[in-house]
N, C-alpha and C positions, 0 to 999 in steps of 0.2 A: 504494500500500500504506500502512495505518495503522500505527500500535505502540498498542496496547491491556495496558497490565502487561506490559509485556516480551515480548508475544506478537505476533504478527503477520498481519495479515488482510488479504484483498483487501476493497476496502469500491466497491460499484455503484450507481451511480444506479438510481434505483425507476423504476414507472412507479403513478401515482396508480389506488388503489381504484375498478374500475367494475364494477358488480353486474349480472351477466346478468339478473338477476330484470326490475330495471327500465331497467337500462342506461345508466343515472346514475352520476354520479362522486362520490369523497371519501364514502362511507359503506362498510360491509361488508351483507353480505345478512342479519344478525343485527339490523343497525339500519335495514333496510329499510319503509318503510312499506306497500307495493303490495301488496294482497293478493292478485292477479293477474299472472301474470308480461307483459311485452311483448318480442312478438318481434322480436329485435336485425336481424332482416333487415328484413322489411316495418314493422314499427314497430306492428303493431296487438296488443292486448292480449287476451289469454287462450289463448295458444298461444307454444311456442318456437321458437325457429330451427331445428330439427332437426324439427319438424313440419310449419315453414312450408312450405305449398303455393303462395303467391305470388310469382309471377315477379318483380313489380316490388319494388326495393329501396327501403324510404325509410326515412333513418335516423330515430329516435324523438330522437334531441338536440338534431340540425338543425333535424326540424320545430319543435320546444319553442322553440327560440332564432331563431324567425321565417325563417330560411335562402329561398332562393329555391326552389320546389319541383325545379329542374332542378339546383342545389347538395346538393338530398340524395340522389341515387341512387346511394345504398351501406348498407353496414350500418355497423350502431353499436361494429363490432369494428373498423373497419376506419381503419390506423392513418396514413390521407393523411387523414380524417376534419379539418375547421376547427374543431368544437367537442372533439376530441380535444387537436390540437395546442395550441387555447389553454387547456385543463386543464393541460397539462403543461407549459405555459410557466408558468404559475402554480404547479404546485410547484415547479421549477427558482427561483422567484423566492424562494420560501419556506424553500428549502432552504440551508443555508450549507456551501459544500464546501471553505472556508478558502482559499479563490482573492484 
């Protein structure tokens, strides 16, 4: 718990900005540039996860960050994800929680 003006708050760790649009991290979909969404399941562009008809998963971060094709079978939600976890170790890293 914080003290904020004599007031008091529970204060939680985040989890870092990823825009389903493109499924990218550290922006909001306001500052998105994709004018095409890609789907956080299969990874391919112009359709969503909730459309997606392909079986096969391949995340869209993994493949971006060269990943082994057998290291991306999952989606880009999904929060065992390698390029997830090392997002969020870098804002833990950036974040100062007075530790």
């Amino acid at each position: 718990m914080t003290v904020v003006n004599l007031l008091s708050c529970y204060v939680e760790e985040y989890e870092d900005v990823q825009v389903y649009k493109c499924c990218a991290f550290g922006h909001t979909i306001k500052n998105c540039s994709k004018k095409a969404g890609i789907c956080f399941k299969c990874g391919i562009e112009g359709h969503v996860g909730r459309e997606c008809k392909n079986e096969r998963k391949d995340c869209p971060n993994c493949r971006k960050a060269k990943k082994e094709e057998r290291s991306r079978n999952h989606s880009a939600d999904d929060r065992s994800c390698s390029v997830y976890i090392s997002k969020l170790e870098e804002l833990r890293e950036k974040t100062d929680c007075g530790q």
